[in-house]
C-alpha positions in Angstrom: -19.7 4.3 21.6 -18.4 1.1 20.3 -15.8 0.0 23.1 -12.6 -1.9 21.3 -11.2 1.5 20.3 -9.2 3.8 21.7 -6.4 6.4 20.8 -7.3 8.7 17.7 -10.2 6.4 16.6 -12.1 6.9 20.4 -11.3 10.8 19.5 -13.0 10.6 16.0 -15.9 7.8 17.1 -17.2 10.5 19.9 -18.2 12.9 17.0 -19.4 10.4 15.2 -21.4 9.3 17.7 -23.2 13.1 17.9 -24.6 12.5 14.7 -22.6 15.6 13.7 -21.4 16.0 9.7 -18.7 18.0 9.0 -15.1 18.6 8.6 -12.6 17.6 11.3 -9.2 18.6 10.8 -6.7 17.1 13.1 -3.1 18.3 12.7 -0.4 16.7 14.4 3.1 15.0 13.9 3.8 11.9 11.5 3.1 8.6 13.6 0.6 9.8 15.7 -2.1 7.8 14.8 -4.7 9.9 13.1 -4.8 7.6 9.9 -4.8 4.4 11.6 -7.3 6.3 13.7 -9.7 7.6 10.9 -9.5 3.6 9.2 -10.3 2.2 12.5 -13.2 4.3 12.8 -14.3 3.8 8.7 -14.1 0.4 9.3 -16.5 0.2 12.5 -18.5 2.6 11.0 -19.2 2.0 7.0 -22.6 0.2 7.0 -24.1 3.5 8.7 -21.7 6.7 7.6 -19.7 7.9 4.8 -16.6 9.2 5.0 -14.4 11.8 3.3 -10.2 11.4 3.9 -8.3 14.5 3.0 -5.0 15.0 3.2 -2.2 17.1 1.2 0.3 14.3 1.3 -0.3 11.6 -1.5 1.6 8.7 0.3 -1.5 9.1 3.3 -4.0 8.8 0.3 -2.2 5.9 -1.1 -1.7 4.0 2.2 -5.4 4.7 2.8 -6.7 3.6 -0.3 -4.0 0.3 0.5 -6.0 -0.5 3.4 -9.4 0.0 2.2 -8.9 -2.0 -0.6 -7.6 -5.2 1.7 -10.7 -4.7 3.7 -12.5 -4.4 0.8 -14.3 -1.2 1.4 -15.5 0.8 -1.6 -13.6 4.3 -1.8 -12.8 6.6 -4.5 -9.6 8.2 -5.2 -9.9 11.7 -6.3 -6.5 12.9 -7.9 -6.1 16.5 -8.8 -6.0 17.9 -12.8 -2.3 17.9 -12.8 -1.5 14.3 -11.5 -4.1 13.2 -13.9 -2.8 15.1 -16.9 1.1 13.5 -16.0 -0.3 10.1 -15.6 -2.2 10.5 -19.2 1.7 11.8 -21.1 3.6 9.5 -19.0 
């Protein structure tokens, strides 16, 4: 286990850590930590797993996709039919 983390990220890296895929859902209040959490753990972690951020709220995706970019991770943004149809007749 990598040992500068802590908080949500320490939560994440243990499953990480037991080489197990799938989907972790973490629900929670708004400035909890779980996003800074997930990056911290994306960042630590990007030369050896991939990752997959969902979330229903488009500002987490944007601020996300904010931060990867400025570390200069490769991500992709996947936007739904109907944001992609509004942003075409916009």
């Amino acid at each position: 286990m990598k040992s500068n983390i802590e908080g949500y990220a320490y939560y994440y890296q243990r499953a990480i850590d037991k080489d197990k895929y799938g989907y972790k859902p973490e629900a929670g209040g708004t400035g909890l930590g779980k996003t800074y959490g997930a990056l911290q753990c994306i960042k630590e972690n990007q030369h050896r797993k991939k990752f997959i951020y969902v979330s229903h709220r488009h500002n987490l995706l944007e601020e996300m996709s904010a931060q990867l970019e400025s570390s200069e991770i490769k991500y992709s943004y996947l936007k739904s039919d109907s944001e992609i149809l509004n942003a075409f007749i916009s």
